[in-house]
C-alpha positions as CSV (number, residue, x, y, z in Angstrom):
1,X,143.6,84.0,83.0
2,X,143.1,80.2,82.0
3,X,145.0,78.4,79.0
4,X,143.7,80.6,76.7
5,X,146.1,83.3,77.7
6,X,149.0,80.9,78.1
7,X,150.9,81.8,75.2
8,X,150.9,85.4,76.2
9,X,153.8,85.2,79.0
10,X,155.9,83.3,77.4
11,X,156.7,85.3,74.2
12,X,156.6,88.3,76.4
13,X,159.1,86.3,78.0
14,X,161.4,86.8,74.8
15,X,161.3,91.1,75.4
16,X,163.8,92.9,76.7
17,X,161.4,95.2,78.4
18,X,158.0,93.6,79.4
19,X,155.6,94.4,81.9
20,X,155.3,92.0,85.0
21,X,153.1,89.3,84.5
22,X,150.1,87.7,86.5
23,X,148.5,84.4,85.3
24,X,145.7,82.8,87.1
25,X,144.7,79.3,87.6
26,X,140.5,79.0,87.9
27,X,140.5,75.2,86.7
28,X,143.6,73.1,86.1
29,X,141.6,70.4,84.2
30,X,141.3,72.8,81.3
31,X,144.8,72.7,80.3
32,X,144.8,73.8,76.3
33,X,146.7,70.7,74.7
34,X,147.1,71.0,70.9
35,X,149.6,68.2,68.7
36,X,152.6,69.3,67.8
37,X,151.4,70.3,64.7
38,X,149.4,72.9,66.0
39,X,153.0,74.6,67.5
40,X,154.3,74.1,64.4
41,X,151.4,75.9,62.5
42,X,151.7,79.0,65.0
43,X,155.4,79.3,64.0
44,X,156.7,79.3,67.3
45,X,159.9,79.7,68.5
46,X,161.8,76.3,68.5
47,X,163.4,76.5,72.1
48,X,159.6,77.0,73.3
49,X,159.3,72.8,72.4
50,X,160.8,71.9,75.2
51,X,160.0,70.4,78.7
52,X,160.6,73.0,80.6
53,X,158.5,75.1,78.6
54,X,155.7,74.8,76.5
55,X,156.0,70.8,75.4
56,X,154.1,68.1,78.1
57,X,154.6,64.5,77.2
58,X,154.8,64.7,73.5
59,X,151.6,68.0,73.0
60,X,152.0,71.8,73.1
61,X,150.4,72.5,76.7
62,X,149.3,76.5,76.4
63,X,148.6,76.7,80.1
64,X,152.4,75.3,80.9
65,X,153.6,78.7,79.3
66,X,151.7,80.6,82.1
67,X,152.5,78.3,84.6
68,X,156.3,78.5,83.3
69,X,156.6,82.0,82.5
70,X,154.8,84.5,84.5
71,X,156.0,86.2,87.1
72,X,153.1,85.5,90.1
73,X,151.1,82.1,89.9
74,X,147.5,82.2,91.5
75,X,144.1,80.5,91.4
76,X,140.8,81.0,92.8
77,X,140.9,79.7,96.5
78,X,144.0,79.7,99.5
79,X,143.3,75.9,99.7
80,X,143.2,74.8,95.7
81,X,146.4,76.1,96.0
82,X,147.8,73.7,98.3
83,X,145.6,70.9,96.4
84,X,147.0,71.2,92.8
85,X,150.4,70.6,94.0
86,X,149.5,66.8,95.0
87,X,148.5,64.3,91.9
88,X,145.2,63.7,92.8
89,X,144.9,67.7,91.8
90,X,147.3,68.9,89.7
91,X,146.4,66.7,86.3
92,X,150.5,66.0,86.1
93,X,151.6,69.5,86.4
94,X,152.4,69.4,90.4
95,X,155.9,69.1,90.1
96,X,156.1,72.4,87.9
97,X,154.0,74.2,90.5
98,X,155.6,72.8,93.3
99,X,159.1,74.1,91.7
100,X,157.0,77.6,91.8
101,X,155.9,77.2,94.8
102,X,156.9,80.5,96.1
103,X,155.4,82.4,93.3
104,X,151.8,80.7,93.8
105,X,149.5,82.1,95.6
106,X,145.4,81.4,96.1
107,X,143.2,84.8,95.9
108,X,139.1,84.1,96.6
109,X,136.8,85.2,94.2
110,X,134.0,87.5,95.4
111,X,130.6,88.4,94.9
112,X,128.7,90.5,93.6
113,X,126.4,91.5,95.9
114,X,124.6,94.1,94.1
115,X,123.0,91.2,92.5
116,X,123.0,88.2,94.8
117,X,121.5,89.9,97.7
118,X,118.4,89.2,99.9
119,X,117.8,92.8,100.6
120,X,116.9,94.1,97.3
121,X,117.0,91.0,94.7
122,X,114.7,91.9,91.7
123,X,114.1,88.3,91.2
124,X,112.4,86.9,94.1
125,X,108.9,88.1,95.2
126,X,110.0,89.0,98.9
127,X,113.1,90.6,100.3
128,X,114.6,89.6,104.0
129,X,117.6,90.4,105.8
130,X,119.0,88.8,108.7
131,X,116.9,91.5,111.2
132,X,113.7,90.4,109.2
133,X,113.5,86.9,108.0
134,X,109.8,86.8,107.1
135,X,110.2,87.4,103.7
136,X,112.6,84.1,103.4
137,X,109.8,82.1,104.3
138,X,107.2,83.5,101.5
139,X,110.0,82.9,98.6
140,X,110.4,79.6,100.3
141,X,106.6,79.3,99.9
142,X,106.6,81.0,95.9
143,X,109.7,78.1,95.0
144,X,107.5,75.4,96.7
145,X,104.4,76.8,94.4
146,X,106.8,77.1,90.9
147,X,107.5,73.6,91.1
148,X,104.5,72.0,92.3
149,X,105.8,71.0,95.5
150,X,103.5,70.6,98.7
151,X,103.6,74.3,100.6
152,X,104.6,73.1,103.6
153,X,106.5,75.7,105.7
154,X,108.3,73.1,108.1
155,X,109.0,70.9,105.4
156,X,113.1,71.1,104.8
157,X,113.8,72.5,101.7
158,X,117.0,71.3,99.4
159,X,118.3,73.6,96.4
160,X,120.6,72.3,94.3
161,X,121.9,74.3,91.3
162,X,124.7,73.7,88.6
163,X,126.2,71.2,85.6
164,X,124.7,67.8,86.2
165,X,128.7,66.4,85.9
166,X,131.1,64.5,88.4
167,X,133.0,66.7,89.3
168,X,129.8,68.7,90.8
169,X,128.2,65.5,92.7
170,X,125.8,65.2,91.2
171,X,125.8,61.5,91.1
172,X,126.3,61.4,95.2
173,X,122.8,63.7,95.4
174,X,120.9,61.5,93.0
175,X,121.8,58.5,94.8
176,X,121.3,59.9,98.3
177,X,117.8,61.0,97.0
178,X,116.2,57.9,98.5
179,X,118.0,58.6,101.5
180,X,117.1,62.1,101.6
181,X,113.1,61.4,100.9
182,X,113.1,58.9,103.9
183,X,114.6,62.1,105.8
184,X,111.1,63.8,105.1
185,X,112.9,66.9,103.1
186,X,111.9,68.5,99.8
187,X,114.5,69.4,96.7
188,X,114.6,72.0,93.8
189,X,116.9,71.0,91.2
190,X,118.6,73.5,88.5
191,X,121.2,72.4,85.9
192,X,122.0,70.8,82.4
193,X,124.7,68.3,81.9
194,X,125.7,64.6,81.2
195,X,122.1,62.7,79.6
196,X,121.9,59.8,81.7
197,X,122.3,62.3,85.0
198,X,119.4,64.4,83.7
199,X,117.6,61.4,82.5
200,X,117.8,60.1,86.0
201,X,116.6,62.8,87.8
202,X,113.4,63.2,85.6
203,X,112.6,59.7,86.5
204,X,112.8,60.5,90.0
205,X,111.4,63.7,90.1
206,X,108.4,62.5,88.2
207,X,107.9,59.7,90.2
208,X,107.9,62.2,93.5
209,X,106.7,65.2,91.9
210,X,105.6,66.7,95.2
211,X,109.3,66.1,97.0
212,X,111.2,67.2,93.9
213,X,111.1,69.9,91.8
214,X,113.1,69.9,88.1
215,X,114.2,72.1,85.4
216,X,116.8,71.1,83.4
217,X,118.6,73.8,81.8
218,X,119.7,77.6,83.0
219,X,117.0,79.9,84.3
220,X,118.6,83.2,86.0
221,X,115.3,84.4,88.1
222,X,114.6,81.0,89.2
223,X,118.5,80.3,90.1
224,X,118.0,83.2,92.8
225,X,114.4,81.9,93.9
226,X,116.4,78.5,95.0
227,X,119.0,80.5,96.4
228,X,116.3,82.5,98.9
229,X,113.4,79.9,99.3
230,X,115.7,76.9,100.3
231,X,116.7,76.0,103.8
232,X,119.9,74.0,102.4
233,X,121.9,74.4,99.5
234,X,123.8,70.8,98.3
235,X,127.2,71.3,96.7
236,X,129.3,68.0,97.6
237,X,131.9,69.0,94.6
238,X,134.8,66.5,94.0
239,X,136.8,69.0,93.6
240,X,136.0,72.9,93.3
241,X,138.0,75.6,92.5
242,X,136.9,78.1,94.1
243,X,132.8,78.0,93.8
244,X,130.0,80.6,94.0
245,X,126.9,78.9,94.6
246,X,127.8,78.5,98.6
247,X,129.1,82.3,98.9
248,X,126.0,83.0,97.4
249,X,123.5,80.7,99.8
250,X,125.3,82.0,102.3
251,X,124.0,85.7,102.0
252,X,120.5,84.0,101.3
253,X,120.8,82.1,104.8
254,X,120.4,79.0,102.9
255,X,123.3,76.8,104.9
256,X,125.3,75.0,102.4
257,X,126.2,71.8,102.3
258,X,130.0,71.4,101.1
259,X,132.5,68.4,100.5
260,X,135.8,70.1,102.0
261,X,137.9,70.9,99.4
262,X,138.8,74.0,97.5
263,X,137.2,77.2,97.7
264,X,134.6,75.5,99.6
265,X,137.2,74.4,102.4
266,X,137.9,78.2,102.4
267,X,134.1,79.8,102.8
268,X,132.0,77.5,105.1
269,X,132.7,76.8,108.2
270,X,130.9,73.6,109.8
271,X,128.6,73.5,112.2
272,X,129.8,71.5,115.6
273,X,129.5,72.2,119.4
274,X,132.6,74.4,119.5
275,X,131.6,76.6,115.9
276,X,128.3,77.0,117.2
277,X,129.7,78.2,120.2
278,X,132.4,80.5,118.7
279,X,129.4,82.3,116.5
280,X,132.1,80.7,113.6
281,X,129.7,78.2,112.2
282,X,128.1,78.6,108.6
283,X,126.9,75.4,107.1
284,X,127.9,71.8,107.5
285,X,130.9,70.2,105.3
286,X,131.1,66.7,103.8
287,X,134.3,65.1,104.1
288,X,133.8,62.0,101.9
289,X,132.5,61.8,98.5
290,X,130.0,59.4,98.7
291,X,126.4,59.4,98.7
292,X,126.2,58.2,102.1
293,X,128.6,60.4,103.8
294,X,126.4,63.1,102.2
295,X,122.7,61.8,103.0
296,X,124.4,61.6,106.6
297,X,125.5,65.3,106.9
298,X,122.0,66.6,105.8
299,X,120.6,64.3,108.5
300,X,123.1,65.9,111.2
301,X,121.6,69.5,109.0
302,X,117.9,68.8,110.1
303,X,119.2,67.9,113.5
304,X,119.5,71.7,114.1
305,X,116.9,72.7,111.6
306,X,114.4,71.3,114.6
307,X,115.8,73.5,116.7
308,X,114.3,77.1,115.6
309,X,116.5,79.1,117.6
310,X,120.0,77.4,117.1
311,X,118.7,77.5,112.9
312,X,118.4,81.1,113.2
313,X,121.3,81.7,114.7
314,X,123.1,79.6,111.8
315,X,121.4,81.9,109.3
316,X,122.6,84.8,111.3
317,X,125.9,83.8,111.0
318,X,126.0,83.0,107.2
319,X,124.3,86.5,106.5
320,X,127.1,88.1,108.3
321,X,129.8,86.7,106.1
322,X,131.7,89.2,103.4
323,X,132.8,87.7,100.6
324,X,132.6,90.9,98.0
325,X,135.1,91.8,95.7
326,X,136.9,94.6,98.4
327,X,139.2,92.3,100.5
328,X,140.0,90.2,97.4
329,X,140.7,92.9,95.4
330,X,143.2,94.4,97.8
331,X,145.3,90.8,97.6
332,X,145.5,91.1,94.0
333,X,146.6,95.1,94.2
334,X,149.5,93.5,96.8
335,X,150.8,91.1,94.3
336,X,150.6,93.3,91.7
337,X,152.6,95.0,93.2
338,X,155.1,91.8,93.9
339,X,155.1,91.4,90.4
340,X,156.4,94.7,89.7
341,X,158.8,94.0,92.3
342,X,160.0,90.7,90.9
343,X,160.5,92.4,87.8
344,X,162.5,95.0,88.6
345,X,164.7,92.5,90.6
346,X,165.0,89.6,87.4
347,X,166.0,92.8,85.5
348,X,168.7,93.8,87.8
């Protein structure tokens, strides 16, 4: 898994007799680049130096020895796949994995639902399921109360959880705040990051401390409260390997709200005459990141918020959706067993 392990295919590569091997992909912007020095400090083999193995442009690249080496390629999501095989992905490995094309593969993660489930969650002061929703509405209510926020049960309520960075949007949400105020909706706001993107949302949240509730850093029972007590959760990623957050706020009936790449392309489905029709729809899905592109899907959000029925049967649907570790652990057990295959056939 990841860069770290990089190295470990391709001296296994140098064995007569090695066991097949699997390396996965969860972010290709972490790549492990040392100076040549550092290859030269591990004493490894000279042929390894080399462009086809572990040297890219001039550094030793510990994550080309997986990519390079291993038997089965995969990362985190069907559709990051696809994506780190163009250059606005793949960070200038593309062409390698598009020579490997047919050895890369993209496995979901899953959840674990024995802890990020509505039924039974320890850390939220009601439990609901999609037969009973009332207790949604009291956690709704306790969040509202953590934060200071005005109880107000018809009030939309925005979560928001995770590193206050780029690549997570969190730029597009703090300048579609404005936006989002004028829309009449509250936020709760959970994450630690860059200083000027926490900086900024203090200012904001202090000068709306009834709309918007902050807490910078990590806080584990109040990351499930948001996940139960909000009506939308904002993710609008740049890019997103795979993702949790949404698989989780959609067993909490909280409707994400997802720019359409990666694993978020992959898990929620967006909501439109024909999804809503089709029972398929789960959320609603940005296609543009920019702040406006993202105030305007959480308008088109509230849109069916005001329509208590059609909401509740979005929450329906997103309550229904497995995610769990059972179907993606079954893909992994097939290419296991690929591997194996592949490995007996390179031996041959």
């Amino acid at each position: 898994n990841d860069w770290q392990s990089g190295l470990v295919p391709a001296l296994l590569e140098r064995e007569a007799t090695r066991p097949a091997t699997l390396f996965t992909i969860h972010n290709l912007a972490y790549q492990g680049l040392f100076p040549w020095e550092t290859f030269a400090r591990l004493a490894l083999p000279r042929e390894l130096w080399h462009m086809e193995a572990l040297e890219f442009h001039g550094q030793l690249s510990f994550i080309k020895g997986g990519l390079v080496f291993a038997d089965r390629l995969t990362t985190v999501s069907p559709t990051y796949a696809r994506e780190i095989r163009t250059p606005a992905f793949g960070y200038g490995l593309e062409g390698l994995l598009n020579h490997r094309a047919e050895r890369l593969s993209g496995i979901l993660n899953g959840a674990d639902y024995a802890l990020w489930d509505p039924a039974g969650d320890p850390f939220i002061p009601a439990h609901f399921t999609p037969a009973d929703l009332s207790g949604k509405a009291k956690v709704k209510r306790a969040l509202q109360r953590h934060f200071g926020l005005a109880e107000q049960t018809d009030t939309p309520l925005l979560g928001v959880i995770g590193r206050m960075v780029e690549q997570k949007g969190i730029d597009l949400i703090a300048d579609a705040i404005p936006n989002l105020l004028d829309a009449g909706v509250q936020l709760a706001i959970l994450g630690s990051g860059l200083p000027h993107y926490e900086q900024l949302l203090r200012s904001l949240a202090a000068r709306h401390p009834q709309r918007i509730g902050l807490h910078i850093g990590y806080d584990e029972p109040l990351a499930h409260l948001i996940e139960a007590g909000a009506d939308l959760f904002l993710m609008p990623s740049r890019f997103e390997p795979c993702g949790l957050n949404q698989i989780y706020s959609l067993r909490y009936g909280t409707l994400p709200v997802v720019r359409r790449t990666g694993g978020l392309a992959d898990t929620v489905v967006d909501t439109g005459p024909a999804t809503l029709g089709s029972g398929k729809a789960t959320g609603f899905v940005v296609n543009e990141a920019t702040s406006a592109a993202l105030a305007a899907t959480v308008r088109r959000a509230l849109g069916y918020y005001r329509q208590p029925k059609v909401w509740r049967q979005l929450i329906g649907n997103a309550m229904a959706q497995d995610f769990s570790w059972h179907s993606s652990a079954r893909d992994y057990l097939a290419l296991y067993r690929q591997a194996i295959d592949d490995r007996a056939i390179t031996r041959g």
